[in-house]
N, C-alpha and C positions, 0 to 999 in steps of 0.2 A: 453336386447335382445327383439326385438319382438316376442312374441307368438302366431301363428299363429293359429287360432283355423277354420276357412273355409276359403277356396278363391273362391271368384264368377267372372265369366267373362260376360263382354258380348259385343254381335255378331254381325255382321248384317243381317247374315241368319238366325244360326242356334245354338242352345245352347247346351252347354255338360245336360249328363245326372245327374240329380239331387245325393246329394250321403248328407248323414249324416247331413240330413234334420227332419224338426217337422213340417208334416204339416196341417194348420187349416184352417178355413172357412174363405177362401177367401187370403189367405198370408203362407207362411211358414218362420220359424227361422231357423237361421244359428244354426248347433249343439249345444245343451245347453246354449243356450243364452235363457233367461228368461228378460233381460230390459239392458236399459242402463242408461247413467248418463243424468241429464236433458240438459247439456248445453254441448256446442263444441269450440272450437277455429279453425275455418281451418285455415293452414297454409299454404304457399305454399314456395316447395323447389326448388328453380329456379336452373334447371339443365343448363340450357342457358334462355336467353329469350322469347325462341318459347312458355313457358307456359303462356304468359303473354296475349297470344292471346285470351284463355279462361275467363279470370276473368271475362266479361259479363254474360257467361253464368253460370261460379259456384252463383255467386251473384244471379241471377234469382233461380238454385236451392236451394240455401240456402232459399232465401224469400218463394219459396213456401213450405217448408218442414214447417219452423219458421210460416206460417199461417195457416198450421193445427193444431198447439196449443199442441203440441206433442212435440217438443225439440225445445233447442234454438241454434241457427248457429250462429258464429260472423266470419265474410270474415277478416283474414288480408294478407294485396297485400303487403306490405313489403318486405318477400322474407326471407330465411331462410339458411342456409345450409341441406343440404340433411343428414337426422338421423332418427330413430327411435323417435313414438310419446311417448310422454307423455302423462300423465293422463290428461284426458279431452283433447284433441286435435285429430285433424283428417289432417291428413300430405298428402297433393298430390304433385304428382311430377313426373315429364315426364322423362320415363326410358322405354326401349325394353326389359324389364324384359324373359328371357329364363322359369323361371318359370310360367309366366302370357302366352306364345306363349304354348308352352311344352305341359299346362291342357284344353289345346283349343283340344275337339277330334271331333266335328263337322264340317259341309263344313264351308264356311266365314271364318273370321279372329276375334282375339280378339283386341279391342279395347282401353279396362279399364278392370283394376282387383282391386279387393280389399282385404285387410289383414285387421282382427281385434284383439284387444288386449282387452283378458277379463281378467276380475277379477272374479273368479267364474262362476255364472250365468249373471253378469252383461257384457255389454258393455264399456271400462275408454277409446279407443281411436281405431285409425284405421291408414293404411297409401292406400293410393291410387295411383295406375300406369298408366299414360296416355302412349300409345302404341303413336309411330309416326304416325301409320298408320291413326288416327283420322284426322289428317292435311289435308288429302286429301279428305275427307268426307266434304257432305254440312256440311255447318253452323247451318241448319236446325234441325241439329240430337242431336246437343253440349249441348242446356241447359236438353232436355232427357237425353242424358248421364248422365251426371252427378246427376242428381237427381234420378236416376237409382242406380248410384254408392255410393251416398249419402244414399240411405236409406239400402246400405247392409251393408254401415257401421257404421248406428244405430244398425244395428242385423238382417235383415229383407234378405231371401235366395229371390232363382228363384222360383216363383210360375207359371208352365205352364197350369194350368187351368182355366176355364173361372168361373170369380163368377158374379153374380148380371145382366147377362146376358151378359157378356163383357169380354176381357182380361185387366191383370192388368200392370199397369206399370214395373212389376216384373216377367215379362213375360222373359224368355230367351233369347225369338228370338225379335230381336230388330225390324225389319221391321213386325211383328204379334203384338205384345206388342202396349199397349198406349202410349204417348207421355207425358201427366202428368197424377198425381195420381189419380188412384181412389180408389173406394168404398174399394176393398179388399186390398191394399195398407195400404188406413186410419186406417183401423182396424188392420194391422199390427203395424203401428206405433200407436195406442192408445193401444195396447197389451200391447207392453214394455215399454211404460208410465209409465201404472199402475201397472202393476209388480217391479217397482223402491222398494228397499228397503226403509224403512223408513227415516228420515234422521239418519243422525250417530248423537247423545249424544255428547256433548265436555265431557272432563274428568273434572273432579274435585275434589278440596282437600285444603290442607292450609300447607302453611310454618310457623309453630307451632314459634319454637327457632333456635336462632344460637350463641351457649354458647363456651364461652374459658376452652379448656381442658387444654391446657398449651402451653410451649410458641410457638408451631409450629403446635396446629390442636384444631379444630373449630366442635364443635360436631353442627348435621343439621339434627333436627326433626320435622315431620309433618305426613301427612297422604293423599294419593292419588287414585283415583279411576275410572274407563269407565263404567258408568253405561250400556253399552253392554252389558256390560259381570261382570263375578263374579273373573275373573282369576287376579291375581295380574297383576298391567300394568307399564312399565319404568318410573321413573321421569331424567330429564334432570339435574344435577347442576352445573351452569357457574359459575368460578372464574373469576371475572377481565377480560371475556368472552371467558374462557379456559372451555371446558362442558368435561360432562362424564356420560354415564344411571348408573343408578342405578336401581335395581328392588323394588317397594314398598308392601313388602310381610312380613312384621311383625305384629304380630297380636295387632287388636286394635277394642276391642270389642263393644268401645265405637261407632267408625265408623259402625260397623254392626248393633249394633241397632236404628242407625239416618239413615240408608240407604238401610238396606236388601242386602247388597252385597257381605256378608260374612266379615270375621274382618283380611283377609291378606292382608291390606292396608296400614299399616305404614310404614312408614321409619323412622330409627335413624344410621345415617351416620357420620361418625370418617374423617374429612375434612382437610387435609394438607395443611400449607400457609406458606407465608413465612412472615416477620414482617412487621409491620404498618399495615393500615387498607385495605381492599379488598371489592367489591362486589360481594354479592353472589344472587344467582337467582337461582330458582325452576321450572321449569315447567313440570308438565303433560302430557303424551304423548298416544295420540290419539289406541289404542288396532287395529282399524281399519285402521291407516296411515292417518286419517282426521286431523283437525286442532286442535295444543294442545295447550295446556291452563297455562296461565301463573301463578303460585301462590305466585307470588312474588319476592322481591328481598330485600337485608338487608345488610347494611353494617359492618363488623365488624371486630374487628382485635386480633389478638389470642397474641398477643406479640406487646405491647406500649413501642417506643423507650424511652428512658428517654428525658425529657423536663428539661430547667434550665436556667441559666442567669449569664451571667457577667456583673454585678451591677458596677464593679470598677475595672479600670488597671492604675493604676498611679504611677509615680515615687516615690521608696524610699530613695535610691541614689543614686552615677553615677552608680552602678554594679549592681543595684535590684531594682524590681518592686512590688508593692502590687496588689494581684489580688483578689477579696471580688464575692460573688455570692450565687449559689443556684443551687440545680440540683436534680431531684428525678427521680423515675421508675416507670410511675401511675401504674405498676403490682403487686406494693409491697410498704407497708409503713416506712418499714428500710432505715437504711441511704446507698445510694452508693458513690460509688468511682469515681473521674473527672481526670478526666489528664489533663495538660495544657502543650502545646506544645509552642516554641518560635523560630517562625521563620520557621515553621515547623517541627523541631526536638525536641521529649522530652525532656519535662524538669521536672517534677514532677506528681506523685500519692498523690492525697489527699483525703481521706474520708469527705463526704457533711455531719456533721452532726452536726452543729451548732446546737444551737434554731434560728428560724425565725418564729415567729408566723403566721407572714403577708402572708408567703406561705401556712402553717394549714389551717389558714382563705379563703385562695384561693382556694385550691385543696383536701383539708380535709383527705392528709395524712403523716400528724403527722406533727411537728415542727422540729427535727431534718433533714434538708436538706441545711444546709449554711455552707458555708468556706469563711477562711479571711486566705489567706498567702500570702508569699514571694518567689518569685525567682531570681533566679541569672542569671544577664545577663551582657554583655561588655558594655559598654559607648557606646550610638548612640539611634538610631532611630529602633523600633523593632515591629512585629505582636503577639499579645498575643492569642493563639484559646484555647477554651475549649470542652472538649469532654466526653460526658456524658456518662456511664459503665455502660451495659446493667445487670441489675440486673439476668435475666437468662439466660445470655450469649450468645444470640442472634448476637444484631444488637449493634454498639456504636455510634452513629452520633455526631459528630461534632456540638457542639449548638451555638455558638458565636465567632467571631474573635473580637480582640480591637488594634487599635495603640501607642504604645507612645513612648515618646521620653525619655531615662533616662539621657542623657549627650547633652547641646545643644552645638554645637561647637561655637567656638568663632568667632569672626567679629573684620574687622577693616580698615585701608586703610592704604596706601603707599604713603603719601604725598610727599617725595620728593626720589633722589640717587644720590649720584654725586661722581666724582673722587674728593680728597682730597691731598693735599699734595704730588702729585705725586706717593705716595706708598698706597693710602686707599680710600676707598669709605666710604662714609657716608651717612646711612640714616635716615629718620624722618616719623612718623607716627602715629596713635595711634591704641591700639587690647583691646577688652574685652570679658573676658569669663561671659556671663549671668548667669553664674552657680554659681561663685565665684567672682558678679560685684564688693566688697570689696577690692579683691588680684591685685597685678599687674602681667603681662603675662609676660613670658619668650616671646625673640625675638629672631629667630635665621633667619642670613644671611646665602645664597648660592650664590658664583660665580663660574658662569659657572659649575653648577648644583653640587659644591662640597661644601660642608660645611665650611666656612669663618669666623664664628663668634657670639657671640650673645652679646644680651645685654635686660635690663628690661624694661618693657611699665610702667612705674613708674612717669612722667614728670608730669607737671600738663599740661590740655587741658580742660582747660574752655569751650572751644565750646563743648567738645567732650560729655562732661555733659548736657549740654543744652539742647542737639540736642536727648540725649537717657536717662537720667537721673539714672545714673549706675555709679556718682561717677566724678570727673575732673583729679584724677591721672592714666591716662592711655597712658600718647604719648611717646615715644621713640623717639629718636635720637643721635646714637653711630658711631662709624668708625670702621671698619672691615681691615684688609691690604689687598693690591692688587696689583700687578706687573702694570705698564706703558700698555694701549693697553686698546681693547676695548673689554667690557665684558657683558655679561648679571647678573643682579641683583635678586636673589629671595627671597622674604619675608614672613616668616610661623610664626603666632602668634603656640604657644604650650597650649596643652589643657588643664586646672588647673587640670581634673580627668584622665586623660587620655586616652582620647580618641583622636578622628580624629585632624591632628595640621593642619590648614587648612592654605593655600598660601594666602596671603592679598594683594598681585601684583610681578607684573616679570618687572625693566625695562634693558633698551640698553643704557651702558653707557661707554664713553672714560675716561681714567683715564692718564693723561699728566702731564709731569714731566716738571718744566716750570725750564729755566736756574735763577741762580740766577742773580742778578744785582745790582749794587753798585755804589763807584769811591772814586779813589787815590787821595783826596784834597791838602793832602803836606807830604813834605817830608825833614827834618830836621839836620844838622850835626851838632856834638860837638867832644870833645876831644875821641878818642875813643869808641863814639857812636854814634847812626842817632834815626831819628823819625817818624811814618810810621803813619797817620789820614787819615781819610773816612768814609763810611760807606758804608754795605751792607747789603739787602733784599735778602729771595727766595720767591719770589713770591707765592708757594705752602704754604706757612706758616707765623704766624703772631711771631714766637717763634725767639731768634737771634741766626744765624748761625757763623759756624767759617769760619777762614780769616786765610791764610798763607800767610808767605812772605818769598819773596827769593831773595838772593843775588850773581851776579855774577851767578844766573844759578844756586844755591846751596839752598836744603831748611835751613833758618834759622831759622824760629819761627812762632807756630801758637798762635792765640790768640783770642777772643770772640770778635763781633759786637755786644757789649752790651750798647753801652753809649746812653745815652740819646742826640736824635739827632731831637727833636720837628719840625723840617723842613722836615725831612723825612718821618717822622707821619703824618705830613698836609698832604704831597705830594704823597702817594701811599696808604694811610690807613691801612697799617701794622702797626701801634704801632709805637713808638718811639726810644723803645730800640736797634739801629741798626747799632747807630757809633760805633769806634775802634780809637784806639790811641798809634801806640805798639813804646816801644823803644828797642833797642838791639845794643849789641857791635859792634864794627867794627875794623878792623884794620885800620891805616892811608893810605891814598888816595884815586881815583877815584871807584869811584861801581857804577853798575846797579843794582837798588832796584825794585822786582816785588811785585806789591799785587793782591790774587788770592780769591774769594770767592768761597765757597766749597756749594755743592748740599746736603739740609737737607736731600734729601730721599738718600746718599752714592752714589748715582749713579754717570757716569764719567760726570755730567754737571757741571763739576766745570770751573769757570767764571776768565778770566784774566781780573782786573778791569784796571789795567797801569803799566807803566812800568818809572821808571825816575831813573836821575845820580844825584851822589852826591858825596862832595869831606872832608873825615874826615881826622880830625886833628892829 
């Protein structure tokens, strides 16, 4: 709020009558003002633009005020919002203040009024009202005004008498009054000059210690002072730039006899933190509201989270992992507790309290801070994190993550797939598990995404060693059954530990049932029997199929395509074994003899090879 302590107008005729005034040779003071501050900031609060008309003339009065050696004026044209001065500043600003018309009780009109803001007997700011009415007045009258207005609000009232033979600038009546200062003016302003208090003392003192009570507060002592005064004075203390006063009023005798300021200077303060380290800062604060004094600043931390190491997370076997380290509570030199989580999710409490000399040696408390164990985990690829347990149960942070892998799934390819035989697919490939590159994998088939079959990665594959050096018994190639049609193939090596059984390829394949194919070379009669030769292949297979034959439309006899038929080997590369040779009864006369080759996979592709007559005996 501003404090108003006098308001001056002034006029072009006539001035009010003077009122709770001090007056002296040649000048009078605004009520109880005895000085002001040496220096000013003007500022100007632009109500609209029309102030902006003046700034020639506030500048002229600022310089002339600034060359009698009596204050300092600094002009800034910047522009403000309209508020209350601060310390050290002097605010004008163009307002038809009711107040400033109202204490006008002379003819004329008021102009400019002024408001000051003290601090006791001193002058710390002002704010200033320019009336519209000025606008209309020469230009002539503007840099007096204001240097008029300026010096009421260094402190300096309406003087209406004449000193040094003359009127003075501080004359009421503006058209009687001089136009710059003189004699009785100057001495106004060298009045409150030198009545200026002394300067103010900065405070001083020292930020002694900042010791750990335990694990949540930081004791903060020192000792603070305003050589002012004898009264204990606030100190500031920032956390992490979180402040709070405190009063520095414990006695410390020692301070009173290095200062004379009496011994209710110290401070010993009980400081709540939370863990890890913080800064802390002191400062001094000024008794008078002048500038305080920093005494420092100190890092420190009331509660040290535990620090520690995972030295080693490596495979034990596919289910477990070794985890080896270190972890301590520099609060304390006993051993604490780690937890190690997997994957995120606990998995064990372990006490750190190995020997480890090498940490003694490091941090010099104590050797018991190491663990070497095991946990239990699935076959795969896993996060190992450790978390160190806050010995005063504070804070537990998290000290290390590690990778690894305890099960590597296996690998391998899908060299080939193919329909076989018209009822089977067949395929070839080879799989190795790195874990167990000694064993051969289980293989299992899927058609048409249903379970078909397996069979073992046991074959040799010379290349397959070459190319990875893990062994040459590793390729597969087995037959699965399959209906006629066209299917998709899927191939999963199986994991020696059990883990992940990972697909080794997917293919598209037809599985055709091919007819079989043959022929009736001869056909024999004897005394109550015939004789039936040929041979027949199924092309789906190299194994020899059967051969029925039939008489008269009647089946009579089945029998094996097993002879050795070396022309039929050359000719199709099925093998040899594929002629037939069958005899059987008859009764005497004419017959139609058929020969029929039968489909290996039972399906209805069974094959009329010929059909001929013949006439028994």
């Amino acid at each position: 709020m501003l404090t108003v302590l006098v308001t001056a107008f002034s006029t072009l005729v006539a001035a009010p009558a003077a009122s709770a005034r001090v007056l002296m040779n040649g000048f009078a003071l605004q009520n109880g003002v005895q000085s002001n501050l040496p220096a000013f900031n003007i500022q100007l609060a632009y109500g609209d633009s029309r102030l902006s008309r003046y700034i020639p003339y506030i500048d002229a009065a600022a310089r002339a005020i600034n060359n009698t050696g009596t204050a300092s004026l600094s002009l800034h044209t910047g522009g403000i919002a309209p508020r209350d001065p601060n310390k050290g500043e002097i605010i004008i600003q163009l307002a038809d203040s009711a107040e400033c018309r109202d204490a006008h009780t002379g003819p004329g009109e008021s102009l400019a009024c002024t408001s000051i803001v003290p601090s006791g007997t001193q002058v710390i700011g002002a704010q200033i009202q320019v009336q519209t009415a000025l606008a209309s007045r020469s230009s002539s009258i503007y840099t007096s005004t204001f240097t008029h207005e300026l010096l009421h609000a260094l402190g300096l009232d309406h003087y209406e008498f004449t000193w040094g033979g003359g009127v003075q600038l501080m004359h009421p009546n503006a058209s009687i009054g001089a136009s710059t200062i003189q004699s009785g003016d100057l001495a106004g302003l060298w009045y409150l000059a030198e009545h200026r208090p002394p300067p103010n003392a900065a405070p001083i003192g020292s930020f002694e210690a900042a010791t750990r009570v335990n694990a949540t507060t930081v004791r903060l002592s020192g000792w603070a002072l305003d050589p002012d005064t004898t009264a204990p004075i606030a100190v500031r203390v920032s956390v992490d730039g979180v402040s709070r006063n405190v009063t520095a009023s414990t006695s410390r005798p020692d301070v009173q006899a290095a200062h004379g300021k009496g011994a209710a200077h110290g401070f010993t303060i009980n400081q709540t933190v939370t863990s890890g380290p913080h800064q802390i800062c002191v400062d001094a604060l000024d008794a008078q509201g002048g500038p305080n004094t920093s005494l420092g600043c100190r890092t420190v931390t009331a509660n040290n989270v535990p620090i520690g190491s995972l030295d080693l997370v490596s495979k034990a076997s596919a289910t477990s992992v070794r985890v080896a380290g270190w972890a301590l509570d520099p609060d304390t030199t006993a051993s604490i507790r780690v937890h190690l989580y997997v994957d995120g999710s606990f998995a064990k409490d372990v006490t750190a309290s190995l020997t480890r000399n090498d940490i003694q040696t490091a941090y010099r408390k104590g050797a018991a801070h190491g663990f070497d164990t095991t946990v239990t985990v699935t076959p795969g690829a896993h996060s190992v994190c450790l978390w160190g347990i806050d010995a005063d149960g504070v804070s537990n942070p998290k000290i290390a993550c590690r990778d690894v892998v305890t099960n590597i799934q296996p690998f391998g390819s899908v060299d080939s797939a193919a329909g076989t035989g018209g009822n089977s697919i067949t395929v070839a490939g080879w799989a190795i598990d790195r874990d167990t590159p000694s064993s051969a994998l289980g293989i299992h088939v899927y058609v048409d995404g249903k379970y078909a079959g397996n069979g073992t990665a046991n074959a040799t594959r010379q290349d397959v060693h070459n190319a990875y050096q893990l062994g040459a018994n590793h390729g597969f190639n087995f037959s699965v059954p399959a209906t006629p049609g066209a299917h998709q193939v899927c191939v999963f090596a199986i994991d020696a530990n059990g883990g992940n059984n990972p697909q080794l390829g997917c293919r598209d394949i037809t599985v055709a049932n091919q007819v079989p194919i043959g022929s009736f070379d001869m056909l024999t009669a004897g005394t109550g029997t015939m004789t039936v030769a040929g041979w027949a292949i199924d092309p789906d297979t190299t194994a020899p199929i059967k051969v029925h034959v039939y008489v008269d439309g009647v089946y009579s006899l089945q029998g094996t395509a097993d002879v050795s038929r070396p022309d039929v080997g050359a000719a199709y590369g099925k093998g040899s074994l594929h002629g037939y040779s069958l005899s059987l009864n008859a009764t005497a006369g004419a017959h139609s003899v058929c020969v029929y080759a039968l489909d290996s996979a039972h399906q209805a592709n069974n094959r009329q090879l010929s059909c001929r007559t013949v006439t028994v005996r």
